[in-house]
N, C-alpha and C positions, 0 to 999 in steps of 0.2 A: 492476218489474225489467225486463220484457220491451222497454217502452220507454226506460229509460233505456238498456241495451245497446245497441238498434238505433239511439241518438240517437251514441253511442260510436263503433261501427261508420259510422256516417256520419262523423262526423269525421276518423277516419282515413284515408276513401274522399279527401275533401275535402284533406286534406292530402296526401297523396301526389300529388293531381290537379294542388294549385297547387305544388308542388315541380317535375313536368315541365313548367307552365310555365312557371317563371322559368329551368330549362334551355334551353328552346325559344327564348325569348326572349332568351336571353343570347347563345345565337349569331348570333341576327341584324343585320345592319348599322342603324344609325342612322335611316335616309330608312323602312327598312321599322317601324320600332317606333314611328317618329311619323304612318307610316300609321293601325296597328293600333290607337294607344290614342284615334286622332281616330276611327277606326271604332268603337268601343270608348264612348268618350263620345256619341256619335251617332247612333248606330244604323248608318250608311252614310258613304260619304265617296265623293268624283268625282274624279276626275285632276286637274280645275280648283282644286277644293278642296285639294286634297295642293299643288298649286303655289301656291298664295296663302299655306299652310301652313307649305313646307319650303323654297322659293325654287328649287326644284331645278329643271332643265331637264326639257321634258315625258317627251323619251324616256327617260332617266334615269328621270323617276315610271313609265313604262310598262313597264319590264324588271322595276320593284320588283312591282308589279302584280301582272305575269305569273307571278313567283316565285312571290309570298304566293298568287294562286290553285292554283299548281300543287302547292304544297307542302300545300294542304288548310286553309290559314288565313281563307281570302278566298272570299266566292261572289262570281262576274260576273252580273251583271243585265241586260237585252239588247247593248248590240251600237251602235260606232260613234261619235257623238254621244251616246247617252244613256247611254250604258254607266255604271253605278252597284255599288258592292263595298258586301258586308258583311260580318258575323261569321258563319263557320261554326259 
């Protein structure tokens, strides 16, 4: 019994989790949700990669960037040239 409940209690943890984030996700613009699920399938994704990806102009990928890391979705990986995001 002990496990069945805590398997219950999980479920619910789980559900309420993937509920905020299809809220999270639903406010966000287009350029950033095809960031996320290429990071998402990937493990990581590069500015280079998002433009070969989304066609979008780089600065344009860089503001989406900048968001998704500021917003807590995205970690930055060193700096510059090699700069590489993933999933928080």
């Amino acid at each position: 019994m002990f496990f069945l409940r805590s398997l219950a209690e999980q479920v619910r943890r789980l559900e309420k989790k993937v509920e905020r984030e299809k809220i999270v996700l639903a406010a966000m613009p287009e350029l950033q949700l095809q960031i996320v699920e290429f990071a998402r399938e990937h493990g990581r994704v590069t500015i280079g990669e998002a433009i070969k990806l989304t066609g979008a102009n780089r600065n344009t990928l860089k503001q989406h960037f900048r968001a998704l890391v500021e917003r807590g979705t995205l970690n930055q990986h060193g700096k510059g040239r090699g700069v590489w995001y993933d999933l928080r």
